[in-house]
C-alpha positions as CSV (number, residue, x, y, z in Angstrom):
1,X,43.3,301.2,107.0
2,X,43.8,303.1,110.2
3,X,41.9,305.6,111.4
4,X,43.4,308.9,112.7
5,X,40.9,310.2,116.0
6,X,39.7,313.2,115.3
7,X,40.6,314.4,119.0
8,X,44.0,314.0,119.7
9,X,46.4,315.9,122.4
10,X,49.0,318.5,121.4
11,X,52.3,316.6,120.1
12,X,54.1,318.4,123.4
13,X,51.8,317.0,125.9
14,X,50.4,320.6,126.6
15,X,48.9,321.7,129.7
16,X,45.4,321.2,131.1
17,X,42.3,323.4,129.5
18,X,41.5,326.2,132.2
19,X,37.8,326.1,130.3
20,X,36.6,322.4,131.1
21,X,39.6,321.8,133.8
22,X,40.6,319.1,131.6
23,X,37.6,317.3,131.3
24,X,37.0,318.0,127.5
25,X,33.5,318.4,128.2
26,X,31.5,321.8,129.7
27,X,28.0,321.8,129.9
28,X,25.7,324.3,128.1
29,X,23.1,325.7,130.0
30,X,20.1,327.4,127.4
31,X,17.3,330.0,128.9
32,X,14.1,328.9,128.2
33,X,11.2,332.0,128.0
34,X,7.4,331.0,128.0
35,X,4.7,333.2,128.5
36,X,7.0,335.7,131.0
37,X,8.1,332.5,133.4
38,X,11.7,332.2,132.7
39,X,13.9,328.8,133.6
40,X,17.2,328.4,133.2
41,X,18.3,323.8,132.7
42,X,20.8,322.9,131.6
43,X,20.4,321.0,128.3
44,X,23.4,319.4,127.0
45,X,26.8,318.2,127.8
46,X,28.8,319.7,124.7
47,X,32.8,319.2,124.1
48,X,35.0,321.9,125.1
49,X,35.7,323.9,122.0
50,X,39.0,325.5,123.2
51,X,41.1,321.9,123.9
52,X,38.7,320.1,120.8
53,X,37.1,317.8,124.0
54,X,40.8,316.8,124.4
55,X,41.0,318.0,127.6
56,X,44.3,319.5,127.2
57,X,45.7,322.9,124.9
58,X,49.3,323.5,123.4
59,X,51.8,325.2,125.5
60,X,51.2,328.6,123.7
61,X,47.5,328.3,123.8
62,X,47.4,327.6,127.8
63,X,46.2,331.0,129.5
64,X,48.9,332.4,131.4
């Protein structure tokens, strides 16, 4: 039984995601607060949620 990948470019080929820059992956960067010192890292690596960590979008979906 074949499996069907859960992230698979647009049928046309689309055009490259202008949120990761086709990478399908953006990282998330979380604000930590403890006892008024503030840091800012940069946690996790999470996929793009506009291309589905495809790294590309449909033709109508591409901004401009």
């Amino acid at each position: 039984m074949a499996r069907i990948p859960a992230r698979t470019p647009p049928p046309d080929g689309g055009s490259l995601c202008a949120d990761c820059s086709g990478v399908g992956r953006v990282r998330v960067a979380e604000v930590r607060r403890r006892l008024f010192i503030f840091w800012r890292t940069v946690t996790y690596v999470d996929s793009c949620w506009t291309c589905n960590g495809t790294g590309r979008v449909p033709r109508w979906k591409a901004r401009r």
